[in-house]
N, C-alpha and C positions, 0 to 999 in steps of 0.2 A: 367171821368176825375177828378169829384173834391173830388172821392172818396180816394186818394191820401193823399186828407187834414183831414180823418177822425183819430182821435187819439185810439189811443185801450183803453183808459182809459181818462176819465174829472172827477176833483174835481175841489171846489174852490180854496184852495191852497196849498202849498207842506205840511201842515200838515193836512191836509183831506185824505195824500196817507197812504192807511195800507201799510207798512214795511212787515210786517211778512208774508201780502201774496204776497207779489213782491219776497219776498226769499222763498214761498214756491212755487213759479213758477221758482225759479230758477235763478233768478235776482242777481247778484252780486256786480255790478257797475252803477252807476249814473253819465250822463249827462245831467249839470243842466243849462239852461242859467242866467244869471244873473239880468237884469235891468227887473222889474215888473213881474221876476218867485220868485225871493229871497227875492229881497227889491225895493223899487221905483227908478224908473229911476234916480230921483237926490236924493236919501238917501247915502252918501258916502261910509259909514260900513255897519256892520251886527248889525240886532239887538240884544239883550241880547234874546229874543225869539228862532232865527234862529241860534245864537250859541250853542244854547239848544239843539235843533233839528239835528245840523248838527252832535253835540257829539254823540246823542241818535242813527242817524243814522250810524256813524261809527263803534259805541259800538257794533251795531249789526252787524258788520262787512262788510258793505258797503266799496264801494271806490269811494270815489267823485271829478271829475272834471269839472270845470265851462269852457263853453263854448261860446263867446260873440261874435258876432258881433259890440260891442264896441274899442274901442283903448287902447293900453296899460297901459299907466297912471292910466285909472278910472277900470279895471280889474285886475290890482297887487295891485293899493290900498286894492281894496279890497278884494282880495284872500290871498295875503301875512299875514295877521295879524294870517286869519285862519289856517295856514299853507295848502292851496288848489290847489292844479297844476289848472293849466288854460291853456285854447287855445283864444289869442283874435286879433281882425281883424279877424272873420272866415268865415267871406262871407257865413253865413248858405241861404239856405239849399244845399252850396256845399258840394260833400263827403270827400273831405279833412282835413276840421278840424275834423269833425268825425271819420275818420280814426285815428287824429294824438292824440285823447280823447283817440281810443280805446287801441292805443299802448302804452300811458300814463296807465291807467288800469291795462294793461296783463291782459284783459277779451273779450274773444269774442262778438262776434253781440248777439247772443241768449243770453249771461247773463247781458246785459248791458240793461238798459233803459232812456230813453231822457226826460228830463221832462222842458218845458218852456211856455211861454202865447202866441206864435205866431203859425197859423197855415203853415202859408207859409213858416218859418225859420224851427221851433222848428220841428212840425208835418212832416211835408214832406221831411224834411230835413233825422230824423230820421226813416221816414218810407223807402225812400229812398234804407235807409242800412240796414233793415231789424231789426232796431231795435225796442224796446217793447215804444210805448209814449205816456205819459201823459203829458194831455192839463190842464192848470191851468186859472184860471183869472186872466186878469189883475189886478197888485196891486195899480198902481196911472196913468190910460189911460189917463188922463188930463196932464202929463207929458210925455207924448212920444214925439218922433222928427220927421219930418217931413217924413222919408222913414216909418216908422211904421205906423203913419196914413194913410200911402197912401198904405198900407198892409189891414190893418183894414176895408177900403174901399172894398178892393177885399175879404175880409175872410164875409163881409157882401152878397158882391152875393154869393159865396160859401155856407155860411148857408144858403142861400135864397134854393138853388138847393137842398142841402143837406135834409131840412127840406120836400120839394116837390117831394120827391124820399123816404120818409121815413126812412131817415138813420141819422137824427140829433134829437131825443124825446127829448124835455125840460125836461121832469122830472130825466133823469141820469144826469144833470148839478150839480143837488144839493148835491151831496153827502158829 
């Protein structure tokens, strides 16, 4: 059951991901969520860091859409500046917003990968539709809202299970 919540890939954060071998797997398009995958839950923008990043990412010719379970206001704020399609209110880990990522894209399941810090949204959501996911850390957990903590709760027994089944090694956390 909680094997569901296991990601194909943990770094600490979206610049710890190699690029080159997500495209040499074949990877073409990014689904990213937004609130403590990209920047802290109340950081409004992007940082001068992650606009870095997001260029460097596209340069190599990624395609990137943010995927929130936040509300419109605080997900066009901050897509819009970057010029970023977005899906928000997506209820993750239903397959609808995923779906409606992939057809924003024009890239199939196999070349798409999901990258966000939840395992019950981000994780399952993505593994769900068979797509490739990478698990990040949170960037400011002292700033989540209340369904998130009460997630965090639950991804704690899951790593509890996951760790006692041998399928969660600390040491791949670090990369």
């Amino acid at each position: 059951m909680f094997e569901r919540l296991l990601p194909h890939m943990r770094v600490n954060t979206i610049y710890n991901i190699d690029m080159d071998a997500l495209q040499k797997q074949g990877i073409r398009g990014i689904i990213t969520d937004l609130d403590n995958t990209l920047v802290g839950a109340k950081v409004p923008l992007a940082t001068p860091e992650l606009v870095e990043w997001l260029d460097h990412v596209r340069d190599l010719g990624f395609k990137v859409v943010i995927v929130s379970n936040n509300n419109q206001t605080r997900v066009s704020n901050f897509s819009s500046p970057l010029q970023i399609p977005f899906v928000h209110a997506a209820r993750k880990p239903a397959n609808k917003a995923f779906h409606r990522a992939l057809k924003e894209l024009g890239l199939p399941v196999e070349q798409t990968a999901v990258i966000g810090d939840q395992m019950l949204t981000d994780v399952l959501g993505g593994r769900r539709m068979g797509l490739f996911t990478i698990l990040v850390s949170p960037i400011a957990p002292n700033d989540e809202g209340v369904m998130t903590r009460i997630n965090r709760r639950i991804e704690r027994i899951a790593l509890y299970n996951l760790r006692k089944k041998g399928l969660w090694p600390e040491e791949e956390h670090k990369k």
